[in-house]
C-alpha positions, 0 to 999 in steps of 0.5 A: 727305646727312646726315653719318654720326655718328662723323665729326661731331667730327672734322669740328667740330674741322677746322672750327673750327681753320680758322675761328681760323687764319683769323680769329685774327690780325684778330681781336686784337693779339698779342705778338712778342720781337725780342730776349731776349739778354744782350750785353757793354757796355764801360767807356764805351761802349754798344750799340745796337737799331735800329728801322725801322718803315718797312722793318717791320710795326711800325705808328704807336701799337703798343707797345715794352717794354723790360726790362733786368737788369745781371748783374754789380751795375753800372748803366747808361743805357737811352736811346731816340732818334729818327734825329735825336738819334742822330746828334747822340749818335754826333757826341758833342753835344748831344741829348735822348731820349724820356721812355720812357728809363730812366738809371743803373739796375740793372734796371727796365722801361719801356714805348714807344710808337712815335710814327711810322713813322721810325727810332729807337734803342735804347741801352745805355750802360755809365755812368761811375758806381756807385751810391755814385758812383765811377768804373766799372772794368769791363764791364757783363754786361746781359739786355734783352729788347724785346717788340712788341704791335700789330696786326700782331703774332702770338704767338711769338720772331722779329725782325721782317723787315726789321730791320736788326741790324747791332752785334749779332752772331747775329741775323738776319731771319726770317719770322713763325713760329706759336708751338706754344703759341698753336697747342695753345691754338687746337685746344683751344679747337675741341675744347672748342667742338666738345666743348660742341656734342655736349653740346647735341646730345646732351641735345637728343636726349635730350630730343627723345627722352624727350618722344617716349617721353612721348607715345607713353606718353601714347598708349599709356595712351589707347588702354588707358584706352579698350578698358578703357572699351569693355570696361566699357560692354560689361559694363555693357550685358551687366548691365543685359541680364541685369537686365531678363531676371531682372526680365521672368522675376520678373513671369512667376513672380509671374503664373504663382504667382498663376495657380496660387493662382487654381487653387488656390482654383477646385479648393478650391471644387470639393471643397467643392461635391462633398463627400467624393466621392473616388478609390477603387478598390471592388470589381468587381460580378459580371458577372451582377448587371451583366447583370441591370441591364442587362435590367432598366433602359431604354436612355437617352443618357449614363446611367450603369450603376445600381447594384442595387436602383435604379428606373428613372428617376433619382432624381437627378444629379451632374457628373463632377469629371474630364471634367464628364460628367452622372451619373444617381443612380437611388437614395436610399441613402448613401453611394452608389458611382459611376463615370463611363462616360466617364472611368472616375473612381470616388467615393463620393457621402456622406449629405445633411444 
């Protein structure tokens, strides 16, 4: 089941500060203090630090550094021995001390490697010199402070269990104790780490998203590119349809002009064969001189009424331009008016040359 948003940080912050409480003390030597105070040294005599690595977990190879400041301008001896040399050093005869060991100093440092697990001592001595070499008249106000690296260690103020201090008053034993700092430092090292994971979840989402949005943009553009591609061959189809129309529709009227200038011509060479024979509207023939005709001329198939004055056989005749009806000219004279029976189309016949 996925994990609802709001809660992923806070979860990345838990989980990465269980991680370095986990991990964190194999992970690197830290640093302890044992001991930062400033104690009294009398004319002549000395203190003393015990160090049991056996009965601690200060193990052989980690690192001592001891810092001393005299407070009040003398000098003193900063001596470290093996249980051996002490014994002789408290019995008042010879001994030896390790190179580590700093002599008639007013402040200065050094640094101790622990050479076993056996027991050794760190001694403070108020010397019997000056630095201009007469004898001292007074205590020595000293500030030393020991700090612990190794393996074992864990950031933070604490005498190691187990260390028996038994000449310096107001200390005690107490269990290991997580320094607020280192914890401080931890979280927000988890909170940076889980900071940068939502930076790159978010950019990763941001850019999952922008490539999306570029795709369906892409997409999107095809299908448009498309039905405008469509609607172009369609218009383009519908062009080409109207083209051939309007080309059919040409090849039509130059047929049907060419047609008509045929009539044209055919109708030319018709009124130059007829003459002059036109459409007119003449006056009636009153009816009994068109009785007296009709008594007068023999009856014969599709022959016109004469006019007066003609003989009884046709002299000639001549083709109705309207319906192609043969009219029958009984008489020489011209021009000569005529009517078709059939058509009722009337005309005037001119003179022959």
């Amino acid at each position: 089941m996925p994990i609802n948003r709001r809660y992923r940080l806070p979860l990345y912050i838990f989980t990465f500060s269980i991680a370095f409480i986990i991990l964190l003390p194999n992970a690197s030597a830290g640093e302890v203090t044992l001991f930062d105070r400033t104690i009294s040294i009398a004319l002549y005599s000395y203190q003393y630090l015990p160090i049991e690595p056996t009965t601690t977990s200060i193990e052989t190879g980690d690192l001592l550094t001891i810092s001393i400041d005299v407070k009040t301008g003398g000098r003193i001896d900063l001596l470290i021995f093996n249980k051996t040399n002490y014994d002789l050093y408290e019995s008042d005869k010879d001994f030896s001390y390790y190179n580590s060991s700093l002599l008639n100093v007013q402040n200065g440092s050094c640094k101790f490697i622990i050479p076993s697990k056996s027991s050794f001592y760190i001694v403070l001595e108020n010397a019997n010199r000056t630095p201009r070499g007469a004898i001292a008249t007074k205590s020595e106000n000293v500030s030393m402070k020991v700090i612990w690296s190794g393996k074992n260690a864990l950031s933070g103020t604490s005498p190691v269990p187990g260390m028996d201090l038994p000449n310096i008053s107001g200390i005690t034993d107490s269990p290991y104790s997580w320094c607020l700092i280192n914890l401080i430092l931890m979280l927000i090292v988890s909170v940076i780490i889980s900071v940068v994971i939502w930076v790159i979840r978010k950019v990763y989402s941001w850019s999952k998203a922008k490539k999306d949005q570029k795709q369906d943009d892409q997409q999107g553009l095809q299908i448009v590119t498309g039905k405008m591609l469509e609607e172009e061959k369609a218009k383009r189809a519908q062009y080409e349809e109207l083209d051939s129309r309007i080309r059919a529709m040409d090849v039509q009227v130059s047929m049907l002009i060419e047609r008509v200038a045929s009539l044209e011509d055919k109708l030319g060479k018709i009124d130059a064969h007829l003459g002059s024979f036109e459409n007119r509207n003449p006056q009636p023939v009153p009816q009994p001189i068109i009785e007296h005709v009709k008594q007068t001329i023999s009856t014969e198939p599709n022959v016109s009424q004469p006019s007066i004055g003609t003989s009884q056989a046709p002299v000639s005749r001549v083709k109705c331009p309207g319906c192609g009806e043969i009219i029958p000219i009984y008489t020489t004279e011209r021009p000569l008016q005529l009517k078709c029976t059939k058509c009722g189309r009337e005309g005037t016949l001119g003179k022959k040359n």
